[in-house]
Each structure stands twice: as structure tokens, then as C-alpha cells.
N, C-alpha and C positions, 0 to 999 in steps of 0.2 A: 678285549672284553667289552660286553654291550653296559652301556647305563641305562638307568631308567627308573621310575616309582613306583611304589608297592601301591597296586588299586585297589585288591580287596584282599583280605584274609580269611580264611576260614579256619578257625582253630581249633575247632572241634571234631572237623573233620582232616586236619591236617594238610590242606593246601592254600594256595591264592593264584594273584594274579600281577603278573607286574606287565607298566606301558613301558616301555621303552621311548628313547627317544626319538625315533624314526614313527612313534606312534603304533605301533603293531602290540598286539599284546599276546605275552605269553605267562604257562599255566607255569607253578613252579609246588613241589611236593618241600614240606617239611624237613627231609630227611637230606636235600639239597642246600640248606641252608647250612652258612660255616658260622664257627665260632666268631667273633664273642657275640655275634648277631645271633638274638635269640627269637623263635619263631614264635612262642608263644607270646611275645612282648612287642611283635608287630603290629603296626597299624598304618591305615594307608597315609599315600605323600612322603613317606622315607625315602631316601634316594638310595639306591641298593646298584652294584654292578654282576656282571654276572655272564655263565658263557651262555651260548645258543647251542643243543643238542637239536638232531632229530630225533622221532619218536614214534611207535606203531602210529598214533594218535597226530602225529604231527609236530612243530618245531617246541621245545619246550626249554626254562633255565634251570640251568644247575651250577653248582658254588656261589650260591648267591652270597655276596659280602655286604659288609656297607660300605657306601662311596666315600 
């Protein structure tokens, strides 16, 4: 699993953004996010881990936890 921090969220629209720690940054949907990590209660600078999928769109995370 990748680590990395929550840069932005968007919660209204249901996504964000996390850096990793190789510095790349990927898109992450709501519906990716596990328990007890709540998406609506995110904000950035949490350190979250998380896998790397590819995507029509390009690389994106999914199961994001917290670290």
C-alpha cells in the first residue's frame, strides 16, 4: 500500500486529492474511502494509505484508510 496526505477534498461533490509520498498526486472518489475514515470529516494533511488502481482517466486510490 501507498502512503500519503489528503490535499484537498471536495465534499460536496464527493471526491479529492491525495499526495503521496513519492510526491505524485492522485484523484480518490468518496465511495473509496473505508471505514472508520469518514469522508465527510476529511480535511487536508491526514495521513491516509491507500492502493494505486489504473483508470479510463488514469492512476487513481482506492481503500483509502488511515495510516
Amino acid at each position: 500500500m501507498a502512503t500519503g496526505t489528503v490535499k484537498k477534498v471536495v465534499t460536496e461533490r464527493g471526491f479529492g486529492f491525495i499526495t503521496s509520498d513519492d510526491g505524485r498526486d492522485y484523484f480518490f472518489h468518496r465511495s473509496t474511502v473505508t471505514a472508520p475514515l469518514d469522508f465527510d470529516r476529511l480535511v487536508g494533511g491526514e495521513l491516509v494509505r491507500f492502493e494505486i488502481e489504473q483508470d479510463a482517466k488514469g492512476p487513481r486510490a482506492r481503500n483509502v484508510e488511515a495510516a
